[in-house]
C-alpha positions in Angstrom: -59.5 -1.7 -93.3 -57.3 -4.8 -92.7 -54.6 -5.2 -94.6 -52.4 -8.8 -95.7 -49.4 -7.8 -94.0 -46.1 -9.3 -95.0 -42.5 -8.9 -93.7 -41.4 -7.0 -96.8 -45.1 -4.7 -96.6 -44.1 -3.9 -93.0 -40.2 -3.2 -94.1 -41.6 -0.7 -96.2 -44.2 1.5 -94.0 -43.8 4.9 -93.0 -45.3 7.9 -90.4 -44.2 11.4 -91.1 -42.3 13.0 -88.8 -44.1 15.2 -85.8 -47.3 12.3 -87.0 -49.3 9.8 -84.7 -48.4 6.0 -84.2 -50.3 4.3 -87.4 -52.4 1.0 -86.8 -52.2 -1.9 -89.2 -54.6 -4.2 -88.8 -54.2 -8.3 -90.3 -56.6 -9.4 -92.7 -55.6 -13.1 -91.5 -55.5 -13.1 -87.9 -58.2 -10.7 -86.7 -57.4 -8.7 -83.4 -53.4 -8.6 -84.9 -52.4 -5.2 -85.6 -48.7 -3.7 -86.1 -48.1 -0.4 -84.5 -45.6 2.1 -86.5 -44.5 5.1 -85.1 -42.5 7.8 -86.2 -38.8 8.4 -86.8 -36.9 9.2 -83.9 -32.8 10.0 -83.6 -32.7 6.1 -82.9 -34.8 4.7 -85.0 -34.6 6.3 -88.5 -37.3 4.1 -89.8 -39.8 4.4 -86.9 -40.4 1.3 -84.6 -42.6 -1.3 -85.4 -44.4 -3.3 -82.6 -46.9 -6.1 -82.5 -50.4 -5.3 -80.6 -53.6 -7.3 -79.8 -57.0 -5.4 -79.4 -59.5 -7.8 -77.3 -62.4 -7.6 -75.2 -62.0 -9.5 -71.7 -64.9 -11.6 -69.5 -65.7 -7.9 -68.1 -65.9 -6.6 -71.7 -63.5 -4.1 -71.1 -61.4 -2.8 -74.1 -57.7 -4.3 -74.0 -54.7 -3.9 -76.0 -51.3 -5.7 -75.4 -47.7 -5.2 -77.4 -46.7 -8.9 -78.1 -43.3 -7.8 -79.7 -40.9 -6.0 -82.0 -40.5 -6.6 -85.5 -38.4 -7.5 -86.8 -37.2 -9.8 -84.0 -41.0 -10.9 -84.2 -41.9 -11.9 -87.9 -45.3 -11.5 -89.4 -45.9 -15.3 -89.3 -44.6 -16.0 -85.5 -46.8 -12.8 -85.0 -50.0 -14.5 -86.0 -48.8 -17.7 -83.7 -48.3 -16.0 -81.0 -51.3 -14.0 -81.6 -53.5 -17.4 -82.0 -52.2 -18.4 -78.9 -53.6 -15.6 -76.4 -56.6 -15.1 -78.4 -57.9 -18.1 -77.9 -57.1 -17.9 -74.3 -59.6 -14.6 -74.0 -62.0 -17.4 -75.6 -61.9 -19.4 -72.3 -61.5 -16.2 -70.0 -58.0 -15.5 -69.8 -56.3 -11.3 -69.5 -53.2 -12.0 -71.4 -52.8 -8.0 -70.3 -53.2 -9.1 -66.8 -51.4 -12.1 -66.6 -48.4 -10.1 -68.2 -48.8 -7.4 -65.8 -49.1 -9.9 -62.9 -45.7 -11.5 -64.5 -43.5 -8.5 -64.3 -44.4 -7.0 -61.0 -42.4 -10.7 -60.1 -39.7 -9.7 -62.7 -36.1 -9.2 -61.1 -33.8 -6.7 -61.7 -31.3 -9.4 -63.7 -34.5 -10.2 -65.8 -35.5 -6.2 -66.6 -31.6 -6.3 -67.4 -31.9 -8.9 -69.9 -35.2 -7.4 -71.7 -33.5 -4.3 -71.9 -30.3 -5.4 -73.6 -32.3 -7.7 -76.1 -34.6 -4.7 -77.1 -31.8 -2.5 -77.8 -29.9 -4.7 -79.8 -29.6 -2.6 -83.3 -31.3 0.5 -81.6 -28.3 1.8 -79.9 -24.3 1.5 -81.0 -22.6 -1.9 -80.6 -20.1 0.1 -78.6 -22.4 1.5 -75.9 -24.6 -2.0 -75.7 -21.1 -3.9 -75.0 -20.4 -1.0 -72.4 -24.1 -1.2 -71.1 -23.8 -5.1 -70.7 -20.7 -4.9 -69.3 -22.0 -2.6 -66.4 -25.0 -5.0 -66.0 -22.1 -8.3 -65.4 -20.2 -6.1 -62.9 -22.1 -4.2 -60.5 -26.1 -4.4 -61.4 -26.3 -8.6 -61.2 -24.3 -8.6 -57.9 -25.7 -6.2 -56.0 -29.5 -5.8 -57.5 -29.7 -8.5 -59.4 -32.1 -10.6 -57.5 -34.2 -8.1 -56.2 -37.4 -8.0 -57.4 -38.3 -4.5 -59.6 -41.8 -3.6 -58.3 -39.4 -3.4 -54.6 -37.1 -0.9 -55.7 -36.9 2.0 -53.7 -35.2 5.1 -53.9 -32.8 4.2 -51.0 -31.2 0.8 -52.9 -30.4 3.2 -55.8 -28.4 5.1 -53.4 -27.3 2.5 -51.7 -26.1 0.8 -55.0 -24.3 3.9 -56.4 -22.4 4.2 -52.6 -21.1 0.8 -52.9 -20.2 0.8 -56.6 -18.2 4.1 -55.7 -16.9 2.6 -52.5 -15.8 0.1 -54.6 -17.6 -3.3 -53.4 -17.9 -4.5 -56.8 -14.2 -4.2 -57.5 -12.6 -7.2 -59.0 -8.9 -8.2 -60.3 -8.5 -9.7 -63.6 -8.2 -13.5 -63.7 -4.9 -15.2 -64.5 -4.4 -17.2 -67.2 -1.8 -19.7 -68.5 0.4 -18.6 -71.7 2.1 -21.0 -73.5 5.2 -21.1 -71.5 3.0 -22.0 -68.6 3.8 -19.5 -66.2 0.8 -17.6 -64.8 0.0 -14.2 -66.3 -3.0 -11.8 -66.3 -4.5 -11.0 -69.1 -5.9 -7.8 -70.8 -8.9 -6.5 -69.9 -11.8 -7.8 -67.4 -10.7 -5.3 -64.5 -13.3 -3.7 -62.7 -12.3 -0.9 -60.2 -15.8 0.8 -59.5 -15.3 4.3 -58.0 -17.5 7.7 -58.6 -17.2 8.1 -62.3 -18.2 4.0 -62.3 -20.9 4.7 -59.9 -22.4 7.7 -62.1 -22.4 5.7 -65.3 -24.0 2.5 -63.8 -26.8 4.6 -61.9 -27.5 6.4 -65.4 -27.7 3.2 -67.3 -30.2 1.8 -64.6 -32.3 4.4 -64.8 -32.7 4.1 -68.3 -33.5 0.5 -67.8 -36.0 0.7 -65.1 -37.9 3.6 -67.0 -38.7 -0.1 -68.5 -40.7 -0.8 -65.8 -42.2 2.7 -65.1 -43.4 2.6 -69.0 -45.4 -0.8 -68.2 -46.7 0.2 -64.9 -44.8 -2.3 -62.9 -42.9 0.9 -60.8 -45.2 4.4 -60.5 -41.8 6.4 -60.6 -38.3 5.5 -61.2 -36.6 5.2 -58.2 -33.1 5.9 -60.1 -34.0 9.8 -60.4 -33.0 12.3 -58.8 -29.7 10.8 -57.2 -27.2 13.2 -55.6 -24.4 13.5 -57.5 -20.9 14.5 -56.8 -18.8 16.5 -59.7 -16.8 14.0 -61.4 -16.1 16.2 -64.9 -12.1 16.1 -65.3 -10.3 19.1 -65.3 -9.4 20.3 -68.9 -6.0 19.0 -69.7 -3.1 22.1 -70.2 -3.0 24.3 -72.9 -0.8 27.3 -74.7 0.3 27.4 -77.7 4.3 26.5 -76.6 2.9 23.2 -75.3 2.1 22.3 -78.9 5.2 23.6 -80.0 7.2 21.2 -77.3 5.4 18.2 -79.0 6.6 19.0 -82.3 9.7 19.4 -81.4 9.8 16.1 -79.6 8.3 14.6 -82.8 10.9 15.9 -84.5 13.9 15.1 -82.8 12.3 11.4 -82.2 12.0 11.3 -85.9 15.9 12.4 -86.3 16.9 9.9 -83.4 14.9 7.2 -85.4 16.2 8.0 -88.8 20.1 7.8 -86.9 19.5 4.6 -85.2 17.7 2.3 -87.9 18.6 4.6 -91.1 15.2 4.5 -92.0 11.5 6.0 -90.0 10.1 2.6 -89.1 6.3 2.5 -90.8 4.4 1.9 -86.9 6.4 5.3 -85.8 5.2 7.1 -89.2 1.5 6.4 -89.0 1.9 7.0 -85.4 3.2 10.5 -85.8 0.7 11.2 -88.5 -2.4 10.4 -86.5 -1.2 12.7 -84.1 -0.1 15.3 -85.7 -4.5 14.6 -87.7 -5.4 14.6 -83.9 -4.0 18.3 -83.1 -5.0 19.6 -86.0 -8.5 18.8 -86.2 -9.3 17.8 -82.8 -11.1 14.8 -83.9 -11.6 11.5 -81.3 -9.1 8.7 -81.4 -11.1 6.1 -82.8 -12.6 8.5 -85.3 -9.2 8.9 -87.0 -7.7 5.7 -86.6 -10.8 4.4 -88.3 -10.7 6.7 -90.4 -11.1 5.8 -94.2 -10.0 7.4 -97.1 -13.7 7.1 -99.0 -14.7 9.5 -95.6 -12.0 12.1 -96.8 -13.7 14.9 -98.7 -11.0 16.7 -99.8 -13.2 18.9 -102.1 -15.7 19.7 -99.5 -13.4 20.6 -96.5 -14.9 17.9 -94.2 -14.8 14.4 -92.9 -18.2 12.2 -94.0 -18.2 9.8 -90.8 -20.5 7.0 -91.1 -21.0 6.3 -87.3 -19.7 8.6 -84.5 -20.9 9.0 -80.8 -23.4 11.2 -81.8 -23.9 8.9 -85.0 -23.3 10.0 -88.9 -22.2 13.2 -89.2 -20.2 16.2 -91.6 -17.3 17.5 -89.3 -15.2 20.7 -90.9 -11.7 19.8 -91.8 -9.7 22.8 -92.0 -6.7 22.8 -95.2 -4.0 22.3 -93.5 -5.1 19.1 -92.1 -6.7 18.2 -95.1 -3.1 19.3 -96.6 -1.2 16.4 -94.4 -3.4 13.7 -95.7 -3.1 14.4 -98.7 1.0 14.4 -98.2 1.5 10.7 -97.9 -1.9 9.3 -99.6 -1.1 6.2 -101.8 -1.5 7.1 -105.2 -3.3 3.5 -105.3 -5.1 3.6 -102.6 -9.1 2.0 -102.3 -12.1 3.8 -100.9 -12.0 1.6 -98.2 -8.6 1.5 -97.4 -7.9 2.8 -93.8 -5.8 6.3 -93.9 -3.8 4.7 -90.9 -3.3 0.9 -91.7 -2.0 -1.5 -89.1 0.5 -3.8 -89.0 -2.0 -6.6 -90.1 -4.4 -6.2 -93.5 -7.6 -4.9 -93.3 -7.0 -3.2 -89.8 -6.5 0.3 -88.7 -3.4 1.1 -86.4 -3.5 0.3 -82.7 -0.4 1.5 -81.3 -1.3 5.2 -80.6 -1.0 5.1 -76.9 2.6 3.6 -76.5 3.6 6.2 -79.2 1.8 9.2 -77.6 3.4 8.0 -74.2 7.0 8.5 -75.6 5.9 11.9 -77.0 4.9 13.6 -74.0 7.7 12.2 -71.7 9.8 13.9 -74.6 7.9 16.9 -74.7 7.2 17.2 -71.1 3.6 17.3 -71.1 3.0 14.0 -68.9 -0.7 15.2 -68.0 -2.2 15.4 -71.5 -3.8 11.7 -72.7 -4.8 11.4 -76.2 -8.5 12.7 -75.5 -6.6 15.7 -74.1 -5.7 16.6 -78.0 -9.5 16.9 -78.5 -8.9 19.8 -75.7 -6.0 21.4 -76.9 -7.9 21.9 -80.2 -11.2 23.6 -78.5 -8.6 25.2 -76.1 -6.7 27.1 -79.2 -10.0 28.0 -80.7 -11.0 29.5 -77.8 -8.0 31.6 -77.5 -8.0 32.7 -80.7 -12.0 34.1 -79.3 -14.1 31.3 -81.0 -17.7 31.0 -79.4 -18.4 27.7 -77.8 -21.0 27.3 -80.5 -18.3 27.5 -83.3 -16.3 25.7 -81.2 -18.7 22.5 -80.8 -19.7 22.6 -84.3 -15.7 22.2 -85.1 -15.7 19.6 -82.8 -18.8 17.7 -83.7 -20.9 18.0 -80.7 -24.4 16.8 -81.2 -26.6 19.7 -83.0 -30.1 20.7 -82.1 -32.6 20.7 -84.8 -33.6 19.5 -87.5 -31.6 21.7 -90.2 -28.4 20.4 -88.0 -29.3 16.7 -88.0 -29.8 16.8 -92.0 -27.1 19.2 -93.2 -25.1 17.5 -95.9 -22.5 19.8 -95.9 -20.4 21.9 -93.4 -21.0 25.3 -92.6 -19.1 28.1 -94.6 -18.4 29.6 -91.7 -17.4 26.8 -89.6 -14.8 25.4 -92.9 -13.6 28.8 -92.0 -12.7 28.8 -88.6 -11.7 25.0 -89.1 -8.8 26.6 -91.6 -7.5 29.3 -89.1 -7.5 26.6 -86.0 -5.6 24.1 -88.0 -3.1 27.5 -89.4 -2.4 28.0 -86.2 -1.9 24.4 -84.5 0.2 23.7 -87.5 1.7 26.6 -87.2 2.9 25.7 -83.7 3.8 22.4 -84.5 6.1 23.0 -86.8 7.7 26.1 -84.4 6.6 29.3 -86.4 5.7 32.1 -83.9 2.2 32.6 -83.9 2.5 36.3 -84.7 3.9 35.5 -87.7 0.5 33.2 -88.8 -1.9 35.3 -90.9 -5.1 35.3 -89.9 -8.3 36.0 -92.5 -11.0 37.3 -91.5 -12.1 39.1 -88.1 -13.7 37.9 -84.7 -15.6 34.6 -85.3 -19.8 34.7 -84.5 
């Protein structure tokens, strides 16, 4: 039965999960229908797409997606809706004229549909990423080619040049103040293997695109020979995270001798570290960290948005034990737990810090990231499974129970506690024989 459909109606509909894609149909402009599907990992609420049903001059059954809502509203819907309906009128395929249109599509044009459709579907982070691999090496090497040409051959060809680096480029110069020619920050583009990988990923994706409207019969991106590019874990033992305590320690002496006072920058610094190591969280994570996600009560972390999206992570005590050391006694929800130099921002000046550590410390080939490592790397020695291990750590779950659990795993708050026992434990130089250990051989 037709219904009046309305922005705020369409806002509001639903499809169980595991259901079929429901059909709305406009009591206004008859052949307008919405399509709703189910909720997906992406899309929480389901997608909701525009369709036209129509019969052609051959009377043959068509129907055609005209758009997204809500990018398309209900009322340029009907417009647009009006538009190719009365062109079937007169004898018009709007199915086959669109078809007809995107086997001439180029590459830079799939590009550009792809980045406005995922706008709000995807993280901000990975879109500017995605984008930014479209500007560099898709446009000038693809860019003008048409899609319904693509073979397999000029995807191989296009991940060899990217990693031979053809698409290389140096950042521009620009003019400071003082008028002297400098370069600024940013804007570099080196291509390489791990480059190459990334970019051939990301066009596959996008010409799926194309296989999905029929334009390409296969996706010429699959199935590309690819070399190993997975970094070699960074060094681990227990005495390398005793080294970097040490070297905080004495930096923190040094610091407190030269200006009679720890300079705030070098305190938050050497608190998000020391929040790294013993929780193995990711950089940004922490630094944007805020103290409403801090559950002190339930043992975990409450991110909002992570790389796998919003999540529980298992906080063990005694990291939950060093925030809880130096937070303000009037601090806000939203406060950051590690405040730049400005208001209302998180702290930036991690690498510089971490940098100073490590020459201190002697442990040069360990980045930041690498203290994600170090942390699955002492739970491993101390004969955690990789599954404990990656639920520590965050990785995404498979599932549905996983997706939806509220709170952290008994068992994982568990091995969280002895992980960050015995990192802290290190850190502050206490032989690891001497750290008690509860329990027996983790699951």
């Amino acid at each position: 039965m037709p219904t009046h459909l309305t922005d705020k109606l369409i806002r509001a509909l639903r499809v169980a999960p595991g259901e079929r894609d429901a059909f709305h149909w406009d009591d206004e402009v008859r052949g307008l229908g919405l399509r709703v599907k189910p909720p997906s990992g992406k899309t929480e609420g389901g997608a909701r797409s525009w369709v036209i049903h129509y019969r052609n001059a051959q009377h043959v059954s068509r129907r055609m997606t005209i758009g997204r809502f809500p990018t398309l509203t209900t009322k340029l819907a009907r417009d647009q809706a009006k538009r190719l309906l009365a062109g079937v009128t007169i004898g018009k395929d709007p199915a086959d004229e669109k078809a007809t249109a995107r086997k001439a599509m180029t590459v830079a044009q799939l590009c550009a549909e792809y980045l406005k459709a995922a706008e709000g579907r995807i993280k901000a982070s990975t879109l500017e990423a995605d984008r930014g691999r479209i500007e560099a090496h898709v446009k000038p090497l693809l860019g003008s080619r048409t899609v319904a040409s693509l073979k397999h051959s000029d995807i191989e060809r296009f991940q060899q040049d990217v990693t031979a680096g053809k698409t290389a480029k140096a950042r521009p110069a620009s003019k400071a103040k003082t008028g002297k020619g400098r370069t600024d920050r940013g804007g570099i583009v080196k291509g390489g293997p791990v480059a190459a990988i990334r970019a051939a990923d990301m066009l596959r994706a996008i010409l799926q695109r194309a296989v999905r409207d029929g334009v390409l019969a296969t996706n010429p991106a699959s199935g590309l020979r690819r070399k190993n590019t997975q970094p070699l874990p960074p060094p681990f033992s227990f005495e390398m995270v005793t080294a970097v305590g040490k070297a905080i320690r004495e930096g923190e002496a040094a610091e407190l001798e030269t200006y009679k006072l720890a300079r705030p920058a070098t305190v938050t610094a050497i608190a998000a570290i020391r929040t790294l190591i013993l929780t193995g969280c990711r950089r940004m994570e922490v630094l944007t960290l805020q103290w409403a996600d801090v559950d002190f009560a339930g043992h975990c972390f409450r991110f909002r948005d992570t790389k796998t999206g919003k999540q529980v992570r298992p906080i063990g005590r005694a990291a939950l034990d060093h925030l809880a050391s130096f937070k303000p006694s009037n601090v806000k929800p939203t406060d950051y737990v590690f405040p730049g130099a400005s208001k209302g921002r998180h702290f930036v000046g991690l690498p510089k810090a971490w940098a100073r550590i490590t020459t201190k410390a002697k442990t040069d080939g360990v980045s930041i990231h690498g203290l994600r490592h170090w942390f699955a790397s002492g739970a491993a020695e101390m004969n955690y499974s990789d599954f404990v291990i990656g639920g520590m750590l965050g990785h995404a779950k498979r599932g549905i129970t996983g997706r939806y659990a509220n709170t952290p795993d008994a068992a994982l708050i568990s091995a969280a506690d002895r992980v960050a026992a015995r990192m802290q434990a290190a850190l502050n130089g206490v032989a690891t024989e001497n750290v008690v250990q509860l329990g027996g051989r983790s699951a």
